[in-house]
GUPA-532586 format. One record per residue (C-alpha): x, y, z; residue number from 0. Coordinates in steps of 0.25 Angstrom, whole numbers, plus 2048, in hexadecimal, padded with zeros to 3 digits. Layout:
# residues N
X:Y:Z:NUM
...
//
This chain:
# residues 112
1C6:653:832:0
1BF:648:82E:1
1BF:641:83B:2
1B8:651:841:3
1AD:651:836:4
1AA:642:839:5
1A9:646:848:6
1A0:652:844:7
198:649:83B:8
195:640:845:9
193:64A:84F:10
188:64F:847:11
182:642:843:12
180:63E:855:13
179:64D:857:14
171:64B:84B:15
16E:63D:851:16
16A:643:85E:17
161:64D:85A:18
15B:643:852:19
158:63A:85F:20
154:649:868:21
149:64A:85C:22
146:63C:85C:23
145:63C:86C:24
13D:64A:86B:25
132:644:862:26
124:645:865:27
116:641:85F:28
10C:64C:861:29
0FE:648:861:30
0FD:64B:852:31
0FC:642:847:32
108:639:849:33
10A:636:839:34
10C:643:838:35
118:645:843:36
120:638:83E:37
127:641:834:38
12F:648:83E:39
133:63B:847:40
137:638:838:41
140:643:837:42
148:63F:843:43
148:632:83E:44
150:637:832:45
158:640:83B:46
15C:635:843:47
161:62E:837:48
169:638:830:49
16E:639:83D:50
173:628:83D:51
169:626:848:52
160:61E:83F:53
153:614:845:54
14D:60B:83F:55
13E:60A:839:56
13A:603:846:57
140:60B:84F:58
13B:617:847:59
12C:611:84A:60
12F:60F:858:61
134:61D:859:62
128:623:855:63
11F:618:85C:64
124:61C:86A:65
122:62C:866:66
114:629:864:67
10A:632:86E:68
105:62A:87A:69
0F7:629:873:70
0FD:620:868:71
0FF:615:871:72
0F8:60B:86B:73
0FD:60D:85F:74
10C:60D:864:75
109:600:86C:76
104:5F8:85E:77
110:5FE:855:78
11B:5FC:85F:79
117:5EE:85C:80
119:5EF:84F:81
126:5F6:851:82
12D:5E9:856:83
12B:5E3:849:84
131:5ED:841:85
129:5F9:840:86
12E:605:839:87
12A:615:838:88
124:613:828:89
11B:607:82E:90
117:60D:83C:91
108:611:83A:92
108:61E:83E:93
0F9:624:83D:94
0F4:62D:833:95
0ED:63B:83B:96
0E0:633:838:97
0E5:627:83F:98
0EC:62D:84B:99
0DE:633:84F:100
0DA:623:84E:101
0E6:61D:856:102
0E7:626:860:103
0D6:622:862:104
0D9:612:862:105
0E5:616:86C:106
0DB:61F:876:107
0D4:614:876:108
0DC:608:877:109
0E1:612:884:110
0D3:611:88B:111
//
């Protein structure tokens, strides 16, 4: 008996986990404000933990780095940087809506 909830437990535990990643995998920026988006790639974070499936602060900034719109270029080129020494989701600079406006300007023109 013990042995079957184990099994079922477990079960559960590797769906949760994939579902997780399918959300993960499915997440996209709009070109909205990004600060305002980060809380959902959050919440899969935290499904993804309570799952076992847990990543890192770096990997976490990495993750919503690469899921960055094309037009954030610049600014994922400069962080990525950062991210190889240690860069984590609570000390990623994400823009404010003001600042978004500025970034995407300085990428436009670094692009022509």
């Amino acid at each position: 008996l013990f042995e079957a909830l184990r099994q079922e437990l477990n079960d559960k535990s590797i769906a949760a986990r994939v579902d997780a990643l399918a959300d993960l995998e499915e997440f996209k920026f709009t070109d909205g404000p990004i600060l305002s988006q980060i809380p959902a790639l959050e919440k899969i974070f935290r499904e993804m933990k309570n799952a076992g499936s847990d990543q890192d602060g770096n990997a976490q900034a990495v993750v919503v780095l690469s899921k960055l719109p094309r037009k954030w270029k610049i600014f994922r080129k400069d962080n990525m940087k950062l991210a190889e020494k240690g860069l984590t989701l609570q000390t990623l600079k994400i823009p404010s809506r003001k600042e978004d406006k500025e970034v995407l300007k300085e990428d436009e023109e670094d692009n022509d």
